[in-house]
N, C-alpha and C positions, 0 to 999 in steps of 0.2 A: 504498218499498224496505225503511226499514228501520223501516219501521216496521212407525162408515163405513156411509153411506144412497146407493141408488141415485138417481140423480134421475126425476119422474115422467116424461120424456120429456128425450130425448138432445139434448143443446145443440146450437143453431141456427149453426151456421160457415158462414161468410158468405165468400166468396175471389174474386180477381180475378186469372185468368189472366193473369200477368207477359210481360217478354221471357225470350229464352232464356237462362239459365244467372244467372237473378235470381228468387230466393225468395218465395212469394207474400207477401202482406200480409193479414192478415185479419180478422176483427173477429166475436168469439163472444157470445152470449149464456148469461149464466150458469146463465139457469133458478131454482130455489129447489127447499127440503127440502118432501117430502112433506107436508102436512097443513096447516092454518089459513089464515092469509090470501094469498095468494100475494105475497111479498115478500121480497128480499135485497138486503143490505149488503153492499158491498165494500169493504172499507177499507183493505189492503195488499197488496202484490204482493213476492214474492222479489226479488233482488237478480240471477241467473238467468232471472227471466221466465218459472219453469215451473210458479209455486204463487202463488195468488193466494186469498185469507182474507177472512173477515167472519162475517156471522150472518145467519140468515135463520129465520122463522115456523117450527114446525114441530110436525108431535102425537107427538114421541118421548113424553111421560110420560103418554099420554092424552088430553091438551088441549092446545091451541094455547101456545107459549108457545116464546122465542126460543133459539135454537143456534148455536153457532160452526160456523163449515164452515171443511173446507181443501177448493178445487178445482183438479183439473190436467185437461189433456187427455185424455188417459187415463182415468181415473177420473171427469168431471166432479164434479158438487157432493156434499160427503159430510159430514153429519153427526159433529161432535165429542163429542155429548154433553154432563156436568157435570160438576164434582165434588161427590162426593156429599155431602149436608148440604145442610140449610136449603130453599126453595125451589126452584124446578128452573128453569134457565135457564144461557145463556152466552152469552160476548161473546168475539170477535178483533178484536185491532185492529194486529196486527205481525206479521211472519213473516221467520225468519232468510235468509241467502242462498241458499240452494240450498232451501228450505220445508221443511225436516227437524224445525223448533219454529213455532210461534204462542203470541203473545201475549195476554191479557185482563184478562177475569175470568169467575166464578160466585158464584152464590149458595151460602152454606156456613152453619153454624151462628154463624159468626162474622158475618156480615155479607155485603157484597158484599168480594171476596178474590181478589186477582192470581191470575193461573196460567199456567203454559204447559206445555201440550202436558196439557191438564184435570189438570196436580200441581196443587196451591195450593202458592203462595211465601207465607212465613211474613210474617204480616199487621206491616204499619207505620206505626206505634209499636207495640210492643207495648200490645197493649190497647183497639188501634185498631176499628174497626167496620166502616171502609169503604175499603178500596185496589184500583187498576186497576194494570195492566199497562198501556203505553203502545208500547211499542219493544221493537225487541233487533239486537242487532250481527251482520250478515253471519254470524259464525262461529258463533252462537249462545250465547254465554259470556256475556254482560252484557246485562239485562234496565233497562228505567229503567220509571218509572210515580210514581203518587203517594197521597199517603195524606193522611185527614181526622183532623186531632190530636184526642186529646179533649179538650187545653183551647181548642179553636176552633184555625179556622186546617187550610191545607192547606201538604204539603211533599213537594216533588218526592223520588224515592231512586235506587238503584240495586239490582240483588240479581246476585250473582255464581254463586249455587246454594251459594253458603256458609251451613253451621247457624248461625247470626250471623245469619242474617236480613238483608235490606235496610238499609242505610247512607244515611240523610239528608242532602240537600246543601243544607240552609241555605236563605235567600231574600238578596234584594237591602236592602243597607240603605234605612230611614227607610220610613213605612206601616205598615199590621198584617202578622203573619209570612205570606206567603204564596209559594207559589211550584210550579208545574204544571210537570210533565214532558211532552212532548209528541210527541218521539223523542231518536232517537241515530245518530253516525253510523257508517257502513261497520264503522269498525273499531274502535268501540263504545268512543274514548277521547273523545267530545265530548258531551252531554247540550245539549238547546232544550227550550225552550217559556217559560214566561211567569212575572214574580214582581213583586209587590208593591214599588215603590221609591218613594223621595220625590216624584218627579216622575207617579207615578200607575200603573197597569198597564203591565210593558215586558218586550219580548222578550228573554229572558238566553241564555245560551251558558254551559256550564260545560265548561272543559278537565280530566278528571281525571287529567290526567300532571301538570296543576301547581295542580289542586285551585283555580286562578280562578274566581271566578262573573260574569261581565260582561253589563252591561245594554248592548244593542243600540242605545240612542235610539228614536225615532220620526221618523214621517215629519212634514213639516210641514202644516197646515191643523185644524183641530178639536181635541177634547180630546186632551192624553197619553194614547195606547195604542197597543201593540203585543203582539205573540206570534207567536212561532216556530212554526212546522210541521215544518218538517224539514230535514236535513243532507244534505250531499253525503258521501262516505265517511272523509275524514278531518277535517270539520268546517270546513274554511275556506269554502264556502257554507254560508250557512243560508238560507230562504226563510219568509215567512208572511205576515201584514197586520197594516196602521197603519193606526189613523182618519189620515182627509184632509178629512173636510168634518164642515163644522156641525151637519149631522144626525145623525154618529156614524159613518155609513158607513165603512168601509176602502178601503186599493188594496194590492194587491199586492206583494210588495218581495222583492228579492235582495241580501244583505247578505256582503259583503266584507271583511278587515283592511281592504283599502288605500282599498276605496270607500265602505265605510260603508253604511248603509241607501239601497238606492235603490229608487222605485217604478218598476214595470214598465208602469204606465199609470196615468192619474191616472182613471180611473174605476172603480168600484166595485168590489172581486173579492178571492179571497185564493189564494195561492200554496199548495199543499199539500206538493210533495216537487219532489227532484231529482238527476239521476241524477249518477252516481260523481263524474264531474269540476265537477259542477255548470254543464254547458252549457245543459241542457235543466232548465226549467221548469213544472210543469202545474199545473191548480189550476181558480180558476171567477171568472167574470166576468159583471158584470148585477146585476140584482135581478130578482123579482118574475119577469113574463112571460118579460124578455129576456137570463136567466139562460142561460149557457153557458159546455162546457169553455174553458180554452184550453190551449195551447202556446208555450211563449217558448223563443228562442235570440239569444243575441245580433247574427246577421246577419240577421234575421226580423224581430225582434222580438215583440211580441204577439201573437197569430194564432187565431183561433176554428178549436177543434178540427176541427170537420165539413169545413170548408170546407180545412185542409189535409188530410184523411184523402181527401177528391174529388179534390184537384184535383195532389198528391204522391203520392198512391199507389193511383189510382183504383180508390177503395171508394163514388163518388160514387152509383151505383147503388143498390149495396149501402144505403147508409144515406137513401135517399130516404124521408124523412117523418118521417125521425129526427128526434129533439132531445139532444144534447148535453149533459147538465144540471151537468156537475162531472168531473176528471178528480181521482181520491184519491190515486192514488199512480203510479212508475213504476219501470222496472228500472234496473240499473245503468248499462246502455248507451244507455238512453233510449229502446229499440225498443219497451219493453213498454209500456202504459198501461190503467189501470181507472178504472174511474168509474162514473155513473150515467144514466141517460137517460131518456125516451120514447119507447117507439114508435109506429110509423106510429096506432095504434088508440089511442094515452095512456095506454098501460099502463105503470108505470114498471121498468125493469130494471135490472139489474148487470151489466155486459160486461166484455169484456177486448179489445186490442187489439194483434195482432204486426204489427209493423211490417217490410218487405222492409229490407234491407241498403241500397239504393239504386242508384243506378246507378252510381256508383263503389266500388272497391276499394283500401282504402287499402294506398299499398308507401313506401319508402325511409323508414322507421322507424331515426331517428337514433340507434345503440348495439344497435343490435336485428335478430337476423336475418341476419348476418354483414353489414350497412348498417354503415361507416363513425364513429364516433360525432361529434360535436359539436367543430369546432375548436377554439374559443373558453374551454374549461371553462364551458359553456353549455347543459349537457345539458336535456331538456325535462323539464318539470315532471311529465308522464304520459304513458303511450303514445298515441300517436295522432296526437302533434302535431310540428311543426319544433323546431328548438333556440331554446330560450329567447331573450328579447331585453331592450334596454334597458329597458322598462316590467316586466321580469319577470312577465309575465301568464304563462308557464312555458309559452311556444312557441305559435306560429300554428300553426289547424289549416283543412284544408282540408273542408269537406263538398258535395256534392252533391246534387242531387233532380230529379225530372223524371223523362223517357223518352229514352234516347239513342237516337232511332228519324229514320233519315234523310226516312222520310214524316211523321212530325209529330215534330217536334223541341221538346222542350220540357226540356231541360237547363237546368240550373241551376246552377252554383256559390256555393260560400259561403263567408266566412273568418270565424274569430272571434279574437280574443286577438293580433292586429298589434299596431304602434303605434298612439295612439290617429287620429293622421289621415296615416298615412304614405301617399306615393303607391304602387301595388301593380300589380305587370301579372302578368295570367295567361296562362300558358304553357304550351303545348303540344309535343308532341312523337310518336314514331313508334316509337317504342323508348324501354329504357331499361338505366339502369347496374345491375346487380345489387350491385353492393358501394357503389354514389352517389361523389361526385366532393364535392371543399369547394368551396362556394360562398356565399365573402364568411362570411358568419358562420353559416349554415346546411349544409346539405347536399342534393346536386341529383341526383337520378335520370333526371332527363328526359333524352334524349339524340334526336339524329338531327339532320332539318331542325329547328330551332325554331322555332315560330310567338309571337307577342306579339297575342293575340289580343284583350285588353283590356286599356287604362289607368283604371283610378280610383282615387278618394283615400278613406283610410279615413274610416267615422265611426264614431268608437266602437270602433277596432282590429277595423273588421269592414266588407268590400266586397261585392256581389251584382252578379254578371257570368254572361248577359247581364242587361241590366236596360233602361228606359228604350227609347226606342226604336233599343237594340244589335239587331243580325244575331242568328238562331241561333247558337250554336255551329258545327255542320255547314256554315251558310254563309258565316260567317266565315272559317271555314278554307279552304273553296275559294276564296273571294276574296283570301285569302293565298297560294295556288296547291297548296295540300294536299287533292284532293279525298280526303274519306271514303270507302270504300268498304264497305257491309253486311260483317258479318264480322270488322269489323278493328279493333284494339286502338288507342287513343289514350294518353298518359301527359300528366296535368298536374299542375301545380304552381304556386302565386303566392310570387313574390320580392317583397319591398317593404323602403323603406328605413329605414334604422336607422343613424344618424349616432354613435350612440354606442357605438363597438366594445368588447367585451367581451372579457376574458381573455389579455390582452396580442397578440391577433391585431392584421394588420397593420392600420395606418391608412386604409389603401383598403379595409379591409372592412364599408362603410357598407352594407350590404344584409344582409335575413336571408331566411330563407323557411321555407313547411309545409312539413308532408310531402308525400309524392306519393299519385295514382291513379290506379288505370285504370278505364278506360272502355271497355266492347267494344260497338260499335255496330251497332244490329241496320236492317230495313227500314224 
């Protein structure tokens, strides 16, 4: 996220007629720039999801040799060219949120030399020889990357497009000076990636509201190391890999204030980006043969990309023979995703992937919308979600997946950010409140007959219903005496409990809840 050539034939989109009044899901190939070996890099995607960047072969100066592309729909893949000087070549590795700038570098007379949008950003250290561009913030105003010292030694910067030139932010004390820039986040006040400290390679976090440089730890098993990949938009995620085993290998990790570095599997993979709120996860997992994307959320958890793009948003067809090799980056809402693959033939490509909306609509947005706000002084942490609770994870939210289709039912719900093991029942309903109603410490849209369609216990502040061997959805309900009928809208919502009441609200206010959705159920 936060981190002109025609193409020689028109990208391959790939779609899977939805239900009705649900957007399709699709899954493109990038294609590459006219000329030399047929190959492209994808390396970032907008924050919007409609510009997605890298570099790919190409004989713009006569001979084979590599170029930045910006690609959109619209346009497919298009040639950036260089800046002029030195060599001929370029690299993207970032692109703003809406794709209006990218990120790199070129070769120039100076050396290898940052740039965005083919300027050159004025090289760092002065006198330097060799600097990249790395990242740049949603809005496009704050660039990070890093530069090779000439008394030895690398040091992450920043560059604001001030004549001053990029601003050095130090390394971690104890080791030789070192320290990599690797992105930045949303709103381009956080800087990741990796810096030399007493305890050996580790992934740092630099807040520059308050000019801290914080080493992240590592995961446990094998040598000290870690490195940051990337942020979620205000920096309280970061995501990247920690060795874990004796060999050197990495896992994956999603790193928190409150949680600290945690691996997202104990086997081998690393974490690349993650979108706004830092729910959503992607990156690669494997080595070797059994190399592949994945996807993480917290009600999911780990999840090999293919097999959720088949069997959540049936592109299963669609990607038969596919391989999956790495997902690089994603949007802010977590619909978009790029990476790399092979196809059916082993040829290797660069996609992009829109994701449908889901089968649910999210409604009763607590403060939002003429919805009610939050009783408690418990407002949620981001949109999307219930009112905040006692673990402050900044409000339960509800997600969906599946097909809401009464001849194959294959619904799903999800919750992420409850308590971490509170009991939860999900509920349904037939209607709802346009302006929500207080309930307990959240806020309740659902209205009509209520149905209590599932009990279970969190793990992890996060339940999947149905699950195990639960009913449908659809047949649950008619066994609660609500028959569905094609056509017709459902509203749900999970309440679960929170014994520890916020904000001076009553003492019976032991319950909180997400937001709500709807659900329009087709045949």
């Amino acid at each position: 996220m936060n981190r002109a050539r025609i193409p020689l034939a028109l990208p391959v989109v790939l779609a899977l007629a939805a239900a009705p009044a649900r957007a399709q899901s699709s899954f493109t190939v990038l294609g590459d720039l006219p000329g030399g070996t047929y190959y492209a890099a994808v390396t970032g995607v907008s924050a919007d999801g409609t510009t997605a960047v890298g570099y790919s072969e190409s004989d713009t100066p006569g001979w084979s040799a590599m170029e930045s592309f910006r690609w959109t729909a619209g346009a497919g893949m298009v040639g950036q060219g260089d800046v002029p000087g030195g060599a001929w070549g370029s690299y993207s590795y970032a692109v703003s949120g809406t794709g209006a700038v990218y990120v790199g570098y070129s070769y120039t007379t100076l050396g290898n030399q940052a740039q965005a949008d083919m300027i050159a950003i004025p090289m760092y250290p002065a006198g330097g020889f060799d600097s990249v561009a790395t990242g740049i913030s949603d809005d496009g105003l704050i660039v990070c990357g890093y530069g090779f010292l000439p008394t030895g030694g690398i040091e992450a910067w920043t560059w604001s497009g001030a004549l001053v030139g990029p601003i050095g932010l130090g390394d971690l004390p104890g080791g030789s000076f070192y320290s990599l820039a690797n992105g930045i986040s949303g709103d381009g006040n956080v800087v990741v990636g990796k810096s030399e400290s007493a305890s050996g390679m580790e992934a740092f976090r630099k807040d520059l509201t308050t000019g801290v440089l914080l080493g992240l730890g590592d995961l446990p098993g094998g040598s000290f190391n870690s490195v940051a990949n990337g942020a979620n938009d205000d920096g309280s995620v970061i995501v990247g890999a920690s060795t874990t085993m004796a060999t050197g290998d990495t896992s994956p990790f999603r790193w928190t204030a409150g949680g600290g570095m945690v691996a997202l599997t104990a086997g081998v993979g690393s974490a690349a980006a993650c979108s706004a709120d830092g729910s959503i996860v992607v990156g690669k997992i494997g080595f070797g043969s059994t190399i592949h994307a994945f996807i993480w959320d917290a009600a999911h958890g780990l999840r090999d990309l293919n097999t959720v793009l088949a069997t959540d948003y049936g592109l299963g067809a669609t990607l038969a023979g596919w391989t999956l090799l790495e997902a690089t980056d994603v949007s802010a809402d977590g619909r978009t995703i790029v990476g790399h693959a092979y196809d059916p033939s082993s040829v290797a490509q660069a996609w992009i992937v829109h994701l449908d909306a889901g089968p649910m609509t999210s409604i009763c947005l607590p403060g939002e919308g003429g919805v009610i706000a939050c009783p408690c002084a418990n407002a949620p942490g981001s949109s999307g979600r219930g009112c905040n609770n006692s673990s402050h994870t900044g409000g339960a939210q509800l997600t969906a997946s599946g097909v809401a289709s009464l001849s194959a039912d294959t619904l799903v719900f999800a919750t992420s950010g409850e308590k971490p093991t509170a009991l939860s029942i999900l509920l349904q309903g037939p209607s709802s409140l346009a302006t929500g109603a207080v309930f307990g410490q959240g806020v309740r849209c659902v209205a009509g007959s209520l149905k209590r369609l599932y009990s279970k216990a969190a793990s992890g502040g996060s339940i999947v219903a149905p699950s195990g061997g639960d009913p449908s959805v659809h047949a649950r309900s008619a066994a609660l005496g609500d028959t569905i009928v094609a056509g017709t809208d459902r509203f749900y919502m999970v309440y679960y409990r929170d014994a520890t009441v916020l904000g001076g609200c009553s003492p019976l206010s032991t319950f909180n809840a997400t937001q709500g959705g709807k659900v329009t159920w087709g045949m």
